[in-house]
FIKOL-226063 format. One record per atom (N, C-alpha, C): residue in one letter; y, x, z. Coordinates in steps of 0.05 Angstrom, whole numbers, plus 5000, padded with zeros to 4 digits. Each point is the difference from the previous one (the first is absolute). Example, Ala and Ser with C-alpha at 12.3 -4.5 7.8 and 13.67 -1.06 7.14 Angstrom:
2
A488652645156/A502449825000/A502450185000/S502149934986/S502450165001/S502249855014/
end
This chain:
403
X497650175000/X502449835000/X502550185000/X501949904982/X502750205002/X501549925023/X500850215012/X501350105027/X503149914996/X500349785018/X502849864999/X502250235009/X501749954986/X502850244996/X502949885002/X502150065002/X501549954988/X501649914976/X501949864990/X501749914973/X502550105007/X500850254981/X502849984996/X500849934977/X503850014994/X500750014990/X502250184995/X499450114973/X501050294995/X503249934995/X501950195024/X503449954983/X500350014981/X501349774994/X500450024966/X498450024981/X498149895007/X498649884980/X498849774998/X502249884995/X500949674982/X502649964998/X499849724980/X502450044990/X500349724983/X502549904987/X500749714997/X501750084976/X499149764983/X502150034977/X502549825005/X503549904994/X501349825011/X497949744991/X500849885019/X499549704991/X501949814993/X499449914970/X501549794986/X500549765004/X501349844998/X500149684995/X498249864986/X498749805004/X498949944976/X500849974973/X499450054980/X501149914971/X501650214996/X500350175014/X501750324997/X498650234987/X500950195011/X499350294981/X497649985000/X497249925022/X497250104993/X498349794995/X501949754990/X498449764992/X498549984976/X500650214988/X498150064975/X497250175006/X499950135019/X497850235001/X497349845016/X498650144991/X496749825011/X500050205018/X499049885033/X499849985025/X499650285015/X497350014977/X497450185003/X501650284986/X500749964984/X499750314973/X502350055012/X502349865009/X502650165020/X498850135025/X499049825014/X499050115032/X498150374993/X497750044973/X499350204989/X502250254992/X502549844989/X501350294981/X502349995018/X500749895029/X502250095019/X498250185016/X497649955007/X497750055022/X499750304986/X499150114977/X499250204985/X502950205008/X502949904993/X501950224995/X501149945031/X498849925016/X501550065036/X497450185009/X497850034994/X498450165001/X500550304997/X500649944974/X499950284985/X503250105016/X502149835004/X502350095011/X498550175023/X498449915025/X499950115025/X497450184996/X499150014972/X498550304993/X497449925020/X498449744996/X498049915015/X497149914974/X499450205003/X497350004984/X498949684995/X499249824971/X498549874996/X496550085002/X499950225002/X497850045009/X498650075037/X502249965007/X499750015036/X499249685010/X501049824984/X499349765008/X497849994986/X498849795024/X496649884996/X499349775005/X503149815009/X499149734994/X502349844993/X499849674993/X502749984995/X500049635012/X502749965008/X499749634997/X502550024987/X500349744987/X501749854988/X500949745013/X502549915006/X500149775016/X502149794976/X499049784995/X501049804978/X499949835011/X502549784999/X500049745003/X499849774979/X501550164971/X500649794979/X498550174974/X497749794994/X498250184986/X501450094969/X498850194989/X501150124969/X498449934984/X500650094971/X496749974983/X499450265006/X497549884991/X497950205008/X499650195031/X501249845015/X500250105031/X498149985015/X497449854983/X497450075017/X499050215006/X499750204984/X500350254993/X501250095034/X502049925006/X502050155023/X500150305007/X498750085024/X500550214989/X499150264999/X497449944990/X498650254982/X501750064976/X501149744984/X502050024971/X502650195014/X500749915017/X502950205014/X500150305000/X497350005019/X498950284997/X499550134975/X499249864982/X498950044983/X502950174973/X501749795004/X502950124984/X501350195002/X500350015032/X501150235008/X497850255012/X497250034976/X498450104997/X498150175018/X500349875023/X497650045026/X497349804989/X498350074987/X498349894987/X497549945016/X499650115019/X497650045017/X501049845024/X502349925015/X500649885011/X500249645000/X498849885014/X499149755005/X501249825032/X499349724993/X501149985021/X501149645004/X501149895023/X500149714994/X502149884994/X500949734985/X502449955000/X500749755029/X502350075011/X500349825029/X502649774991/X498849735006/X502049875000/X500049835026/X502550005009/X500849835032/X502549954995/X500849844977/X502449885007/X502250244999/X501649925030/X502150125004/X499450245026/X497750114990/X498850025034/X497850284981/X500649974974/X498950234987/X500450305010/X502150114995/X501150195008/X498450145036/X500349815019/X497950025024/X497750074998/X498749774979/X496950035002/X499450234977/X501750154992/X499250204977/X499850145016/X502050085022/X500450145014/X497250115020/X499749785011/X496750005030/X498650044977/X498649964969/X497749914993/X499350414987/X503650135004/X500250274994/X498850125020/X501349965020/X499350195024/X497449925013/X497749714990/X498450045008/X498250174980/X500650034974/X499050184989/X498750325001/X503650095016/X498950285012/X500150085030/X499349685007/X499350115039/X497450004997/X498249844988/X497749974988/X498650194991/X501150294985/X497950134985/X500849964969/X499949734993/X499849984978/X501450034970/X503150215021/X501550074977/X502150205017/X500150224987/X502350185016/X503549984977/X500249814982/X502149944990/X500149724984/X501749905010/X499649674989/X503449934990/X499849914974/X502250004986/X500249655005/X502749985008/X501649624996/X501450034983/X499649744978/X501550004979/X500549645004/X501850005012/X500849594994/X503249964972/X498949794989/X501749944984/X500249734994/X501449794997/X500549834990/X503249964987/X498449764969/X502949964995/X499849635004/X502350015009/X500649675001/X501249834982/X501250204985/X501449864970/X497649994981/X500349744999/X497449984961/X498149925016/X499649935024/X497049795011/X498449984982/X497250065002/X498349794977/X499949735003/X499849894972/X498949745010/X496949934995/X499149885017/X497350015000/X498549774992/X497949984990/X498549724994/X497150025006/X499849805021/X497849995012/X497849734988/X497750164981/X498849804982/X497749835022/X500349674996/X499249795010/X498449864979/X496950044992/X499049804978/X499949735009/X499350005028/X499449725013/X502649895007/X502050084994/X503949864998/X498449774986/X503349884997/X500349764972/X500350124980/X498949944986/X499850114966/X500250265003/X497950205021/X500250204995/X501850165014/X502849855009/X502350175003/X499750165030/X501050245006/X499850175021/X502449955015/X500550225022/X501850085017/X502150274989/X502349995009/X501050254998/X502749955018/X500550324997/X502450105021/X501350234991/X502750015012/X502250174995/X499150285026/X498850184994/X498650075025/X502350015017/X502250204993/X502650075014/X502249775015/X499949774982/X502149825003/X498649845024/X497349834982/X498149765018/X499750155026/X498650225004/X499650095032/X501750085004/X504350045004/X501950035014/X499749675005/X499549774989/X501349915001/X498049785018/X497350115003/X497649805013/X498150125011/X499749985029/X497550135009/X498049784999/X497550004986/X498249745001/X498450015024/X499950165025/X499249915021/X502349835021/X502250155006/X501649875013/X502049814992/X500049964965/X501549834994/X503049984991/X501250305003/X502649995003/X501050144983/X502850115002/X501450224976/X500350275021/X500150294989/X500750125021/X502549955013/X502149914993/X502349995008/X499449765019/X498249885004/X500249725022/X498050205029/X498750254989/X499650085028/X502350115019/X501950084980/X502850225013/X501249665012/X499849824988/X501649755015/X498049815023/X497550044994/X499349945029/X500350245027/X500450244990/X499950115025/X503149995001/X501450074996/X503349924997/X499849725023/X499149834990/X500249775015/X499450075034/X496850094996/X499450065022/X501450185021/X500850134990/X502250305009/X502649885007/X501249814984/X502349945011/X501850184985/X499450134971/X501350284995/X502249794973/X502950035004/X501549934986/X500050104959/X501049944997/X501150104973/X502550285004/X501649995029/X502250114996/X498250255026/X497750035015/X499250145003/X497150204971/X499949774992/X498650204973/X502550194989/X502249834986/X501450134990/X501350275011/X499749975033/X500650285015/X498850285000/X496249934985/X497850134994/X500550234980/X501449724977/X499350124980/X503150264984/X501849905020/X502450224991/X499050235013/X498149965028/X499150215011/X499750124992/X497049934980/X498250174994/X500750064970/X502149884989/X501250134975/X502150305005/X501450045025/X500750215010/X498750195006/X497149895013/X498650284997/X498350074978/X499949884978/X498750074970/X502850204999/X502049895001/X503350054980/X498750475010/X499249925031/X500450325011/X497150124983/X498949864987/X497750264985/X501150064977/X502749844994/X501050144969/X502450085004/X500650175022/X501550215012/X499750284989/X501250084985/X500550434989/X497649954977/X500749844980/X498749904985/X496849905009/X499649805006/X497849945008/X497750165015/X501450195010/X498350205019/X497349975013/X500149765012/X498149895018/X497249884979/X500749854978/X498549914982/X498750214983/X501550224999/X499350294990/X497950105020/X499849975011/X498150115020/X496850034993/X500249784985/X497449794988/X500049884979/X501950014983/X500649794972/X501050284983/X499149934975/X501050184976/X502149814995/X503150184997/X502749854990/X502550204992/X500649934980/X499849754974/X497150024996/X499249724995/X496749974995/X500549914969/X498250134979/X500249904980/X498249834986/X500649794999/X498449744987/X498850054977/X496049994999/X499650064968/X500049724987/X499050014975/X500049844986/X498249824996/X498649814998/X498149865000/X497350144989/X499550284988/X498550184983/X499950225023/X502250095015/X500050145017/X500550344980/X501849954978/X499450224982/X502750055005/X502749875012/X503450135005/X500949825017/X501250055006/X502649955026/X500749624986/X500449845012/X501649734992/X503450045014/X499350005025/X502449985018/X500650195025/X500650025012/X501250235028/X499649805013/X499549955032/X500449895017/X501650225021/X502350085010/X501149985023/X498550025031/X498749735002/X498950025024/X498549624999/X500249875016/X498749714996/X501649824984/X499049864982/X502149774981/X498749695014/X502750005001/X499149665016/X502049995026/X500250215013/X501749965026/X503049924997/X500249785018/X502649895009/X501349975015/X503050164992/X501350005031/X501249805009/X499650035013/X500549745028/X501550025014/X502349745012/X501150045020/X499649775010/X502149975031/X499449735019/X501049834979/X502849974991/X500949764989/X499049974976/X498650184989/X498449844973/X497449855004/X498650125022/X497949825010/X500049825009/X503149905014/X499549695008/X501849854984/X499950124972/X500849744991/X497849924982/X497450194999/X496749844995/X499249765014/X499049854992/X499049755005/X496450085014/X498549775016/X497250064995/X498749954968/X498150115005/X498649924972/X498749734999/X499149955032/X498449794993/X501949775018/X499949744996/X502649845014/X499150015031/X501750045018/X499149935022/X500150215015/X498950224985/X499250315011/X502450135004/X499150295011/X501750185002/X499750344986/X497349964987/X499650224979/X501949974976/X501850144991/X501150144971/X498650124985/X500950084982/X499650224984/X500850235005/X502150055011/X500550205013/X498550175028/X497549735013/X499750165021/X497750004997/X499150024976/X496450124988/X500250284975/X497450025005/X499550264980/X500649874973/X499950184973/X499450084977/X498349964983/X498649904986/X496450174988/X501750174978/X497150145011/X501450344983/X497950054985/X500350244979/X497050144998/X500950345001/X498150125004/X499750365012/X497149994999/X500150245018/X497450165004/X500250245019/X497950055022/X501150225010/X497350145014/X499550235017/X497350074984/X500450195041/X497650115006/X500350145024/X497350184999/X499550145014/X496850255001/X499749935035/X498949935006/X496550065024/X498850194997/X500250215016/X498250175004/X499250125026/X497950214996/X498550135027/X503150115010/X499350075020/X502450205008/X501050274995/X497050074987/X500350364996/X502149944963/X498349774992/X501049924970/X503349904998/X500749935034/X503249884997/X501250265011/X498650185007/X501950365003/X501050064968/X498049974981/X499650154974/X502149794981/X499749795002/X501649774984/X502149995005/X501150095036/X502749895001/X503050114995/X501549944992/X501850124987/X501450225024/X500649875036/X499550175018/X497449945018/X498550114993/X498350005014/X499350055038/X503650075004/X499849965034/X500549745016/X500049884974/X500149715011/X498049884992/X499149825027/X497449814998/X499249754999/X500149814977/X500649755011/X496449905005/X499849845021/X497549855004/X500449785007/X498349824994/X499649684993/X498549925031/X501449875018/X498449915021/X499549825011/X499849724981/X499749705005/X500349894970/X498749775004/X499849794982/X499649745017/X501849774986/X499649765018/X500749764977/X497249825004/X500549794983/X500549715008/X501549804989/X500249705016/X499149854975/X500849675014/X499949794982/X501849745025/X501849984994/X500749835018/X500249694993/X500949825011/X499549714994/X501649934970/X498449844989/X500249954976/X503649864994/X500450064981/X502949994992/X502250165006/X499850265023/X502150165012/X499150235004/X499050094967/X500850334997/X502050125008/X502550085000/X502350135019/X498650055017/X499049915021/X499650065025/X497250105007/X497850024973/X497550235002/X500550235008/X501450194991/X500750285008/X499850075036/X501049775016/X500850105026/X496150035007/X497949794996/X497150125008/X499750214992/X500250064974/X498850294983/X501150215015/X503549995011/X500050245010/X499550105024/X499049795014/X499649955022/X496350095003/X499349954980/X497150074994/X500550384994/X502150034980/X499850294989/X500350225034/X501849915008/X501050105027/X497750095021/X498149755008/X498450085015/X497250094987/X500150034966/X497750134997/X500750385000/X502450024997/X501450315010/X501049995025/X499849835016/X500450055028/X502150055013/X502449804986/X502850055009/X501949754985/X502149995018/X501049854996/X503449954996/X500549764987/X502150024990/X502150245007/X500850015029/X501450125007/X499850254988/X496850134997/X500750285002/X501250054963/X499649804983/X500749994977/X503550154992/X500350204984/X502250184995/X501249784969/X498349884986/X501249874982/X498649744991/X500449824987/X498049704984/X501949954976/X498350044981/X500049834975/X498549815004/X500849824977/X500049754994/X499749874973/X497749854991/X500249904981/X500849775003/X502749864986/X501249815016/X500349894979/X499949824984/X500249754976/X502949855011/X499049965024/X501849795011/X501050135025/X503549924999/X501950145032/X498049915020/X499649764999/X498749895028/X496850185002/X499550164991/X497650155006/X500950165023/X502850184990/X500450245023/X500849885023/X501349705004/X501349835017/X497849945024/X498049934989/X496849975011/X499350245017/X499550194980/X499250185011/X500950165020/X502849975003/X501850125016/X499749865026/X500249724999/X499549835026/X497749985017/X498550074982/X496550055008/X499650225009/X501050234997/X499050155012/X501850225006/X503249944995/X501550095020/X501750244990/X498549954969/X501150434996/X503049914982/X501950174994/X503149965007/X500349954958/X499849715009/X501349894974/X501550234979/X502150045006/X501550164986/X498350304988/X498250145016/X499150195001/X498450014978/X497949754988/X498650094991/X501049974969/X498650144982/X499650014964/X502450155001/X501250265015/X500450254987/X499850014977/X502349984985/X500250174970/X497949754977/X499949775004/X499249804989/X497649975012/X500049704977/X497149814996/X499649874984/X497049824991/X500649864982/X501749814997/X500849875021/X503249735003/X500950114980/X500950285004/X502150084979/X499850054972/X497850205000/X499650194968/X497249774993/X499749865007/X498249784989/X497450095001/X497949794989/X497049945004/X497550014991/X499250124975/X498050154984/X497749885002/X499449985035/X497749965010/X498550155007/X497550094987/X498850234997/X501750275017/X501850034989/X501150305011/X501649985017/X500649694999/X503150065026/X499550115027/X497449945016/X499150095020/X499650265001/X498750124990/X499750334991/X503350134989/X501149794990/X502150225008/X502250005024/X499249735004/X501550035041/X499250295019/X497250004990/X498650135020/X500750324987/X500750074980/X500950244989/X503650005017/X501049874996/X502650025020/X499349995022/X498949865012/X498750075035/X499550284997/X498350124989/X500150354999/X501950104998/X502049944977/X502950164999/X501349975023/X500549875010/X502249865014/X498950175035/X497049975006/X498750275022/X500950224997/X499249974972/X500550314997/X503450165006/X501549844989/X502550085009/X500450005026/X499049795017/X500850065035/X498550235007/X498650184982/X498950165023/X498349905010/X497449834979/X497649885021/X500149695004/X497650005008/X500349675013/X497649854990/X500549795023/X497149814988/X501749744989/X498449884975/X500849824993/X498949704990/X500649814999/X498949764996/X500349914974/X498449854983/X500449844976/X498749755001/X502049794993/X497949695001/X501049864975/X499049815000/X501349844974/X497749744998/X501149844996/X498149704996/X498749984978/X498049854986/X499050024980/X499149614991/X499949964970/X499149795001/X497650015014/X500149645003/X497149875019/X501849965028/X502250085005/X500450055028/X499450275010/X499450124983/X498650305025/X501550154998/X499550185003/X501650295011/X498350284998/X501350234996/X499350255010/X501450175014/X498750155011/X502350275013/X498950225006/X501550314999/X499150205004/X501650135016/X499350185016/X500450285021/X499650134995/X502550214990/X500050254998/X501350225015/X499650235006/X501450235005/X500150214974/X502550095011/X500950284984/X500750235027/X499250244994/X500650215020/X499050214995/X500750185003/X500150294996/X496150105007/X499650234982/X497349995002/X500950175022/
end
């Protein structure tokens, strides 16, 4: 039996392309063959052998053609040929479970380097047709995959936006306290694109250059994320709710975006050799999953982290930072009340509220700023949660600190 070990993760190695708006700069590119030819040249940037890796996942929410394939085909492009491996889909909760299904890989034995590659695009949904002979005259089912499930969970019945307004309800959380959220947390995005985007540099290639649908020249430059909007108090309250009655806007929810953003798992001796400084050590020390009562996702995250916490054996308090996958203000509103940690404090240097929602990657790249953001204090342990459809949730515990 292989002898349980440790999972690190090597500094600096991962990394995020900006993320777009939908129907923007990367609404042309298939899912898969981007997440491959960004994954290939951030590689080769940090001078990290395709031949050191020995296994791989892929995390997808919104399927491509030919995406059954997943991603042996990934591997396969950016020409690790011998490399195999599963594709993970969880919703909004991907990014997490790519994460545990990595590091159980090499606590296990069963792999001393494990490559994450998540990508989705949200612009261009398929539409799907689901064949019914025994219909009327034959006729089937079909769906907008992207649009129909924002817009219907068929177990609980609802839109996502009616979970952010039942727990709103429940919470007591205004419209003019969301709106207080979200200038927040647009000020601390505004500080990662400080001395030209410094902070995003950390981990993002920029100017990022957009290929072409062939992937054979450049289309466009991106800057840094397309889609973000600045915000202030008095433009937000002169937004209405979306839905009558409510107190959700448009203003105080995420984006759908599409990106891609990619990270390495490895042994420890393998995150000395990989890491760009290798005196720094990050390790993964909890995972925590929920499902809470049907209709009031927002408020999944507070079990999961509550679960991540005591499977690493500590708690909120001793926490130096928390990201947040937040769709909706009233997530961090929740989470703050629940368990106490200082509203204002958390999503350092963004979140998805802000730079928008992918799916697939948005979690994995929270949790790549949770690293940066350690790493600049000089250390620290840190938290990541985020809700997922179904009602559930995930969350992780990490440290960063000096070997």
């Amino acid at each position: 039996m292989p002898v349980a070990r440790d999972a690190e993760i090597p500094y600096g190695a991962y990394w995020s392309s900006p993320f777009a708006r939908w129907q923007g700069s990367l609404s042309h590119l298939h899912s898969l063959q981007f997440a491959a030819h960004v994954g290939a040249g951030e590689l080769a940037r940090r001078d990290i052998p395709l031949g050191e890796i020995d296994h791989g996942i892929l995390g997808l929410t919104v399927p491509q053609r030919q995406s059954f394939y997943g991603l042996p085909w990934v591997m396969g492009m950016m020409g690790a040929e011998d490399v195999a491996g599963p594709t993970i889909s969880q919703a909004c909760a991907t990014g997490a479970r790519t994460l545990a299904a990595a590091c159980h890989e090499v606590r296990s034995g069963l792999s001393d380097s494990t490559l994450i590659l998540t990508a989705d695009r949200t612009s261009n949904g398929p539409h799907v047709y689901y064949p019914a002979p025994a219909g009327p005259g034959g006729t089937g089912g079909h769906e907008d995959v992207v649009m129909d499930n924002f817009n219907h969970d068929p177990h609980a019945r609802n839109a996502m936006i009616d979970t952010a307004e039942n727990v709103a309800r429940k919470y007591q959380i205004s419209t003019e306290a969301q709106n207080d959220v979200v200038v927040r947390r647009y000020h601390q995005y505004r500080d990662a694109l400080d001395n030209d985007h410094a902070f995003q540099k950390r981990y993002m290639t920029l100017p990022f250059e957009v290929p072409d649908s062939r992937f054979r020249k450049s289309s466009v430059t991106l800057s840094g994320d397309e889609g973000v909007v600045e915000v202030s108090a008095g433009d937000l309250a002169k937004l209405r709710p979306v839905k009558e009655g409510g107190s959700i806007t448009f203003g105080g929810q995420t984006h759908p975006a599409d990106g891609t953003a990619g990270l390495l798992v490895t042994t420890a001796e393998a995150a000395r050799e990989q890491a760009s400084d290798p005196s720094i050590q990050i390790r993964v020390r909890g995972f925590g999953q929920s499902r809470t009562e049907k209709g009031f996702m927002p408020q999944a995250p507070v079990e999961a982290a509550r679960r991540a916490l005591d499977s690493a054996d500590l708690e909120i308090g001793d926490m130096d930072a928390v990201k947040s996958h937040n769709p909706f203000a009233v997530n961090d509103i929740v989470f703050s009340r629940e368990t106490g940690f200082d509203l204002d404090a958390m999503n350092n240097f963004g979140c998805s509220l802000i730079w928008g929602h992918p799916q697939g990657p948005t979690g994995l790249r929270c949790i790549i700023e949770l690293i940066e953001e350690l790493a600049l204090r000089g250390g620290g342990r840190g938290l990541f949660q985020g809700c997922a459809a179904g009602d559930s949730a995930m969350a992780v515990v990490l440290d960063v600190s000096s070997r």
